[in-house]
Backbone as CSV, one residue per row, in Angstrom:
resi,resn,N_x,N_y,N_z,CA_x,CA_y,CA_z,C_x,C_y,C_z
1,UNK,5.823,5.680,-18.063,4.655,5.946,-17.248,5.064,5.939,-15.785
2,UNK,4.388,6.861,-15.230,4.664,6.938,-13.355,3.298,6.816,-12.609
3,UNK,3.648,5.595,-11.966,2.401,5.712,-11.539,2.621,5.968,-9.824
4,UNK,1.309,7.109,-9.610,1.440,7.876,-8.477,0.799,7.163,-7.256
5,UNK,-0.471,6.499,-7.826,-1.102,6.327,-6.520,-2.118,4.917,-7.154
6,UNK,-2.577,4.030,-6.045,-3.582,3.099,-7.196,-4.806,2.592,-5.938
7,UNK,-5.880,1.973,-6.546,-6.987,1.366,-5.865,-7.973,0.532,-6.903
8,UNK,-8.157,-0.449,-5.909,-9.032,-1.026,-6.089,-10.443,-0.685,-6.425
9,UNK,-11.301,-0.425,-7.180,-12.862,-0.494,-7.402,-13.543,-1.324,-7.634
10,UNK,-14.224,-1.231,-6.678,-15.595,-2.494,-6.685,-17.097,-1.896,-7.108
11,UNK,-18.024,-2.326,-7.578,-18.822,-1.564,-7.968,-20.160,-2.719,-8.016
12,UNK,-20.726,-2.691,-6.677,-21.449,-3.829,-6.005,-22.723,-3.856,-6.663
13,UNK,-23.750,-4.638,-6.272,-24.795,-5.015,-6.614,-25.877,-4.171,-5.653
14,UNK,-25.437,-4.474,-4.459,-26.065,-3.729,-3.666,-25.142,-2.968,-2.819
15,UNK,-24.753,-1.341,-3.190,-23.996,-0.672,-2.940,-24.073,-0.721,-0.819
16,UNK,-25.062,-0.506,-0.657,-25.512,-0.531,1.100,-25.063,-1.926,1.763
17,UNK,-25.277,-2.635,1.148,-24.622,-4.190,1.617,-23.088,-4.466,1.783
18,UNK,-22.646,-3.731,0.757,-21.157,-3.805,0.483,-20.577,-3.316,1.062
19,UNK,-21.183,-1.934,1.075,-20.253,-0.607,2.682,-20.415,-1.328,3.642
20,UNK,-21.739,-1.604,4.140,-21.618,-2.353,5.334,-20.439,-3.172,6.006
21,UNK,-20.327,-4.084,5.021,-19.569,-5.432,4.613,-18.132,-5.014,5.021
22,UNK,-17.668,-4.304,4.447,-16.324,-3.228,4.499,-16.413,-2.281,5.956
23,UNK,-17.028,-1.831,5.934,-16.793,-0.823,6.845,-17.266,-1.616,8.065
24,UNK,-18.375,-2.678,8.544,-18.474,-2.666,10.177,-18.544,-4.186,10.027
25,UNK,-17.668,-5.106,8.912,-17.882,-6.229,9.477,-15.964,-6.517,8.983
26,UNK,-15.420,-6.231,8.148,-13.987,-6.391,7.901,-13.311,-4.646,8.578
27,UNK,-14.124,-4.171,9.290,-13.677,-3.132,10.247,-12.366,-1.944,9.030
28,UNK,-12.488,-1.913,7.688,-11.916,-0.872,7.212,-12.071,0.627,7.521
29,UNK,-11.461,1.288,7.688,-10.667,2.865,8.411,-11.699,3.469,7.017
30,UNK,-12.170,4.285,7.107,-12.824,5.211,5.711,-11.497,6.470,5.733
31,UNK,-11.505,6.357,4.145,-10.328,7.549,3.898,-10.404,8.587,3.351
32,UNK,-11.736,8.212,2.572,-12.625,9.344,1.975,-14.270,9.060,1.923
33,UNK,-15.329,10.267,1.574,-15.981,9.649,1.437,-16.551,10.409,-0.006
34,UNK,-17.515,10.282,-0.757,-18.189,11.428,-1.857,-19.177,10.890,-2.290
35,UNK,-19.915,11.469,-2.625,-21.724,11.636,-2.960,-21.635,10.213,-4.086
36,UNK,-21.807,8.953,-3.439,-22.125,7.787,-3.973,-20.782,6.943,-4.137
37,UNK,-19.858,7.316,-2.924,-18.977,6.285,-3.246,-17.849,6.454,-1.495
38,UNK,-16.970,5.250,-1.358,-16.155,5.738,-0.148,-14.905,4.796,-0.536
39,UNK,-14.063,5.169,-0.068,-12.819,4.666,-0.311,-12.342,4.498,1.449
40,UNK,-11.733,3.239,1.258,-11.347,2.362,2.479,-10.078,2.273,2.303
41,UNK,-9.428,2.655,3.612,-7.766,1.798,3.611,-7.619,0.784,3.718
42,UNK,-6.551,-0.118,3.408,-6.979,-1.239,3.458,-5.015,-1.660,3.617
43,UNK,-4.696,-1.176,4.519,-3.200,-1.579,4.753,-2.811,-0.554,3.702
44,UNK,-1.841,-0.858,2.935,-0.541,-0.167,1.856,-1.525,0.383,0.433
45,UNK,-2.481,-0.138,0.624,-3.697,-0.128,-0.765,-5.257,0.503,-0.401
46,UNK,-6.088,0.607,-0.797,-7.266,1.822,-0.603,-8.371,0.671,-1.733
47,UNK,-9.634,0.348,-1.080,-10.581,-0.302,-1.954,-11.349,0.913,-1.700
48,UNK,-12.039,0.963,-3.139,-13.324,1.594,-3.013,-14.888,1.289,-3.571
49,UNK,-15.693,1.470,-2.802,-16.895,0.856,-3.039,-17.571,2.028,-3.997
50,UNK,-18.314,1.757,-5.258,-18.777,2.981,-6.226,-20.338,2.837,-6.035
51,UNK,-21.091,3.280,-5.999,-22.989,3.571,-6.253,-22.758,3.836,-7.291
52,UNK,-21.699,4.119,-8.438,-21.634,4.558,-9.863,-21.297,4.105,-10.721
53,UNK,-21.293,4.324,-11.784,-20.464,3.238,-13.203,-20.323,2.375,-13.729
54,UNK,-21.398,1.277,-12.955,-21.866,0.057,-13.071,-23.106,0.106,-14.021
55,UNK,-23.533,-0.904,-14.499,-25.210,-1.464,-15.218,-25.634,-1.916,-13.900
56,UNK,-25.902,-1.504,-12.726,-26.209,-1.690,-11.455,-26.486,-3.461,-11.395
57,UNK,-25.781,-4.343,-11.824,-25.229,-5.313,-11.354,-23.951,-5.442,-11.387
58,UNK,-23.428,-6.366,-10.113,-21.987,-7.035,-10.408,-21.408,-7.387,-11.442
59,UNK,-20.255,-6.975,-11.939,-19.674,-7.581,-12.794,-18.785,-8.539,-12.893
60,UNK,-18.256,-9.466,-13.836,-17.359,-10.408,-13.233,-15.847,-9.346,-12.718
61,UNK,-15.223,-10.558,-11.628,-14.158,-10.335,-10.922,-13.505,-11.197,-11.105
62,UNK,-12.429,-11.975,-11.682,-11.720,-12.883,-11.760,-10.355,-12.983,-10.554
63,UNK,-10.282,-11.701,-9.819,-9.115,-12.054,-9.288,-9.738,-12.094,-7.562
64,UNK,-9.102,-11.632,-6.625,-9.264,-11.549,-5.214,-8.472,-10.105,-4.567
65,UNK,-9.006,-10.285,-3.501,-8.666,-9.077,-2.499,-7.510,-9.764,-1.317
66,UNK,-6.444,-9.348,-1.265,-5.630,-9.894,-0.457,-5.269,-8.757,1.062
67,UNK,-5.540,-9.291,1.582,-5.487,-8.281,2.958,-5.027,-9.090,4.326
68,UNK,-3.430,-8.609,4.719,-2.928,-9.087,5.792,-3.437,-8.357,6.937
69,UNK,-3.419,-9.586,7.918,-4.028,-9.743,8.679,-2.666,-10.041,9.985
70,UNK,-3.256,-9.431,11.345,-1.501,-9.952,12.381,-1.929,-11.341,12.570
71,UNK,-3.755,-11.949,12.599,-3.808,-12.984,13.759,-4.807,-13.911,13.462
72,UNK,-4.490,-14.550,12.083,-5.483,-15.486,11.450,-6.612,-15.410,12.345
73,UNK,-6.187,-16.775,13.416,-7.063,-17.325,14.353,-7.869,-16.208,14.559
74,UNK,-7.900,-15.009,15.069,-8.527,-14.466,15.722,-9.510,-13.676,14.780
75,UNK,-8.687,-13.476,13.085,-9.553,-12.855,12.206,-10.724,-14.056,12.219
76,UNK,-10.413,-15.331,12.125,-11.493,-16.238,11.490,-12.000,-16.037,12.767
77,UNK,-12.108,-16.227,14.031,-13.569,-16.187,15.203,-13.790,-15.018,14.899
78,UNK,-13.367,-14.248,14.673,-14.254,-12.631,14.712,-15.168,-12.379,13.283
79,UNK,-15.049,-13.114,12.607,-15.834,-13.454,11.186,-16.561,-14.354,11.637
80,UNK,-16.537,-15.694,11.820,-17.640,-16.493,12.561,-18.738,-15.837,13.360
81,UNK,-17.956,-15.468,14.656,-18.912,-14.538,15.388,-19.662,-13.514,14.831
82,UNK,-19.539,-12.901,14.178,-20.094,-11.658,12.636,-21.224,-12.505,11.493
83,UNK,-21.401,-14.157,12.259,-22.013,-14.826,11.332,-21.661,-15.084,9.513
84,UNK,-20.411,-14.346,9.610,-19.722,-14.698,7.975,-19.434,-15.783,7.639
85,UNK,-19.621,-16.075,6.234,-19.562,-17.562,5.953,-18.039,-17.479,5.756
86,UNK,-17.349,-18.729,5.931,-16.080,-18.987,5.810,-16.175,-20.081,4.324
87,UNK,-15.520,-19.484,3.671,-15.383,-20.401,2.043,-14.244,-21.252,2.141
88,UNK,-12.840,-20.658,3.076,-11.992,-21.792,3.172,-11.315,-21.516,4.413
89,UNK,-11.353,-22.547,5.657,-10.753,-22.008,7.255,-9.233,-22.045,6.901
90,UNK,-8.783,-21.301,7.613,-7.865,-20.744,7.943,-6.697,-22.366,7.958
91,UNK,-5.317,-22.592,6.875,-4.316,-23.033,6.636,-3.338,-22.915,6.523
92,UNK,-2.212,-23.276,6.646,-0.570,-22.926,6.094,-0.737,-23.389,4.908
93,UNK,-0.325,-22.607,3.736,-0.456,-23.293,1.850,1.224,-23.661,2.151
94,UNK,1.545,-24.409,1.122,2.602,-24.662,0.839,3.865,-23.665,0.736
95,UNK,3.573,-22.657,0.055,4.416,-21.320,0.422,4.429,-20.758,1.581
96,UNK,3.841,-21.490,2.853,4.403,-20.801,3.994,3.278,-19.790,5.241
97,UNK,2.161,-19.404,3.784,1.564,-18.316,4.290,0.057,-18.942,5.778
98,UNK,-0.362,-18.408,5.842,-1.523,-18.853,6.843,-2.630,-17.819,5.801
99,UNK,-3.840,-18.851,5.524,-4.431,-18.167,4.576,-6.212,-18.348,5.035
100,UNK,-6.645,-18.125,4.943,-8.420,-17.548,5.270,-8.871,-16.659,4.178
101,UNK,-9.807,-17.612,3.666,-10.912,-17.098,2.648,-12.168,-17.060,2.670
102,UNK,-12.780,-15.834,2.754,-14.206,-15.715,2.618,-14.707,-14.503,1.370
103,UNK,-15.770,-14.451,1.510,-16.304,-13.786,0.178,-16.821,-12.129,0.256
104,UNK,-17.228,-11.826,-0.356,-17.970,-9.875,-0.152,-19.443,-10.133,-0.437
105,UNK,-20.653,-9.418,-0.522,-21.978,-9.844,-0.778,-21.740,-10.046,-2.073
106,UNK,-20.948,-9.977,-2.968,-21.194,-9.975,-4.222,-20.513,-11.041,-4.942
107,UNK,-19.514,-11.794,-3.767,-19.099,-12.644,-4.171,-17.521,-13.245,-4.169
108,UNK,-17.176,-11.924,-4.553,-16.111,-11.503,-4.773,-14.960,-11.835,-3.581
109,UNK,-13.763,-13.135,-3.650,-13.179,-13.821,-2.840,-12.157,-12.196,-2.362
110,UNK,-12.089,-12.789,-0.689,-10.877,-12.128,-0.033,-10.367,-12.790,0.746
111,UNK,-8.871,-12.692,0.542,-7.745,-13.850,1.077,-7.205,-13.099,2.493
112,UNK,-7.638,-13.509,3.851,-6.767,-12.802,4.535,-5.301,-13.741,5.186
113,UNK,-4.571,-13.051,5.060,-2.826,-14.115,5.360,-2.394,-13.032,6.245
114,UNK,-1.812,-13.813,6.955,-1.414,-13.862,7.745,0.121,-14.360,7.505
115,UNK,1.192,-13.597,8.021,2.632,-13.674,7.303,3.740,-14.564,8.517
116,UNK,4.180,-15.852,8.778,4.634,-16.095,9.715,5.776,-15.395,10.326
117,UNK,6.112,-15.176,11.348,7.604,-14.485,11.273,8.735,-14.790,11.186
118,UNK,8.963,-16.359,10.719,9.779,-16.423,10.119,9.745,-16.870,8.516
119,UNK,8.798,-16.075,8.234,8.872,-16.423,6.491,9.808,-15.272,5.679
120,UNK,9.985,-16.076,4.767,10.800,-14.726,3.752,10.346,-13.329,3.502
121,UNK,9.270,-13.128,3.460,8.539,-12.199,3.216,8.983,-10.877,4.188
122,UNK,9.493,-11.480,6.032,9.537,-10.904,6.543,10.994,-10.669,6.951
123,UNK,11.859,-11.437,6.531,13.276,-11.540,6.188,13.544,-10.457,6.348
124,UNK,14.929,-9.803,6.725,16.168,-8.705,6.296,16.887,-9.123,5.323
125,UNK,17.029,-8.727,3.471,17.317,-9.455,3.109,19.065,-9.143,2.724
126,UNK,19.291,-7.701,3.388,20.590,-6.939,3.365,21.529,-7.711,4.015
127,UNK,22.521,-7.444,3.597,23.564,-7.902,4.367,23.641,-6.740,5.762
128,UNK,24.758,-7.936,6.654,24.872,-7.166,7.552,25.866,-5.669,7.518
């Protein structure tokens, strides 16, 4: 199997709440849009919000939305200020990362990290 291209679908409760949510409060770039649905960039990956295909409630989500971020601090006041609830302020976890969690109207957790610069992640890992 080859896989060409991939995204995320979300398929909200209240489709108008959710764009919102995405588009003028986590400030996502629109990459497309079509008659009941829009797809967001979202760094290296593309979420998209559906008006379709749902039993027009939420369904469960077991996992999260991970979306780096350059500047913790500044993501969490600019979410505060936006009146967003913060589910967990902004930490270093044990692996290193700087992490901020808050939720979507539907519930649905998003992790924003923040990558230090000197973590592995951001390493050269070639020789010289």
């Amino acid at each position: 199997m080859e896989v060409l291209s991939s995204r995320t679908i979300l398929r909200p409760r209240d489709y108008d709440a959710t764009l919102a949510f995405y588009r003028d409060v986590l400030g996502l770039a629109i990459a497309r849009e079509y008659p009941g649905g829009t797809v967001f960039f979202a760094g290296q990956g593309l979420v998209e919000i559906a008006a379709h295909g749902g039993a027009g409630e939420s369904s469960r989500f077991d996992g999260a939305l991970w979306l780096q971020v350059r500047d913790i601090t500044a993501a969490q006041t600019e979410l505060v200020l936006a009146g967003i609830k913060i589910v967990r302020e902004a930490r270093q976890e044990p692996w290193g990362l700087h992490e901020l969690w808050i939720a979507d109207p539907d519930g649905i957790p998003i992790v924003l990290v923040e990558i230090p610069a000197d973590h592995p992640i951001r390493r050269d890992s070639r020789t010289p």
